[in-house]
LOSETOR-402303 format. One line per 5 residues: number of its first residue (from 1); their letters; for each residue x, y, z of C-alpha. Coordinates in Angstrom, 1 decimal. Example, Ala and Ser with C-alpha at 12.3 -4.5 7.8 and 13.67 -1.06 7.14 Angstrom:
2
1> AS> 12.3/-4.5/7.8; 13.7/-1.1/7.1
This chain:
73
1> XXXXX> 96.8/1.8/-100.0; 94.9/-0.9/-102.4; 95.0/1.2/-105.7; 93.5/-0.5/-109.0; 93.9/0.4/-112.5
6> XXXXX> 92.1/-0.4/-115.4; 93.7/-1.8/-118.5; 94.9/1.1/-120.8; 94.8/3.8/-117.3; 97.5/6.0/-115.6
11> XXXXX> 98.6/7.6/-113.0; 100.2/10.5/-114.2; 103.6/12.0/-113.2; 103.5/12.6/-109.4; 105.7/12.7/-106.7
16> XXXXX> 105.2/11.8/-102.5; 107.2/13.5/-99.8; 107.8/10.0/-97.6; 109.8/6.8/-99.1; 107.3/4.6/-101.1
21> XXXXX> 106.9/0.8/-102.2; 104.8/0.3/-105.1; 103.9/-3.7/-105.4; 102.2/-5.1/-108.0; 99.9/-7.5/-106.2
26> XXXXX> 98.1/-8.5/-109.7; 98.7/-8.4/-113.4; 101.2/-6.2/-115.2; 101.8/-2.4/-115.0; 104.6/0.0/-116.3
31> XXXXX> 106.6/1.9/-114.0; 107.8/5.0/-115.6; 110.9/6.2/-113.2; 114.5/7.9/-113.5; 113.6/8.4/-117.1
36> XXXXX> 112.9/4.8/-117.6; 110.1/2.4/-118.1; 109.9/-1.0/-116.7; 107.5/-3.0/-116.3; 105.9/-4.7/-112.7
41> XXXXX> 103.9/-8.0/-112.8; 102.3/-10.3/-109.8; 104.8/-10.1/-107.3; 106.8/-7.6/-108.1; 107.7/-4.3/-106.5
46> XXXXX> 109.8/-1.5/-106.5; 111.4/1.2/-103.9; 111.6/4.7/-103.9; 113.1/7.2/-102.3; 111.2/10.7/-101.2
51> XXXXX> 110.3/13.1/-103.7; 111.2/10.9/-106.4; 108.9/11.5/-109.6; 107.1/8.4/-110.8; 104.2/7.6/-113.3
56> XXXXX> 102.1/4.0/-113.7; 99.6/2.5/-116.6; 98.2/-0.3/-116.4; 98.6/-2.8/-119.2; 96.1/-5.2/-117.6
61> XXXXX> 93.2/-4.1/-115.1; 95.9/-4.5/-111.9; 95.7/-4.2/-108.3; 98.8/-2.4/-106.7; 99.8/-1.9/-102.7
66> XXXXX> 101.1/1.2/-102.4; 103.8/1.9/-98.7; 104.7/5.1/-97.7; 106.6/6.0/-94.9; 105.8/9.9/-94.0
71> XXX> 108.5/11.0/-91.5; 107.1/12.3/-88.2; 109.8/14.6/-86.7
């Protein structure tokens, strides 16, 4: 998924069932996970494991490509 976030917006605390990437095809965001914030810029991306709680905002209007892999048993 393309996801884009206004400068100042967030994606509250939320969670997926399926492994995830989150790249940060544009800009700059902050990646609040594990109790920590970090932040993404162009070219930068993160994994993270299913079920794992995550929150963004963007510090910049970004553009992010969001990967999950949902497991199909």
């Amino acid at each position: 998924m393309r996801w884009i976030l206004y400068a100042g917006k967030t994606m509250p605390e939320h969670q997926v069932a399926g492994e995830i990437t989150v790249q940060c095809l544009e800009c700059r965001v902050e990646l609040q996970v594990h109790g920590r914030t970090q932040t993404l810029r162009s070219g930068h991306w993160v994994y993270l494991v299913g079920g794992e709680p995550y929150a963004l905002r963007a510090i910049e209007n970004s553009a992010l490509l969001v990967t999950i892999l949902l497991n199909r048993s």
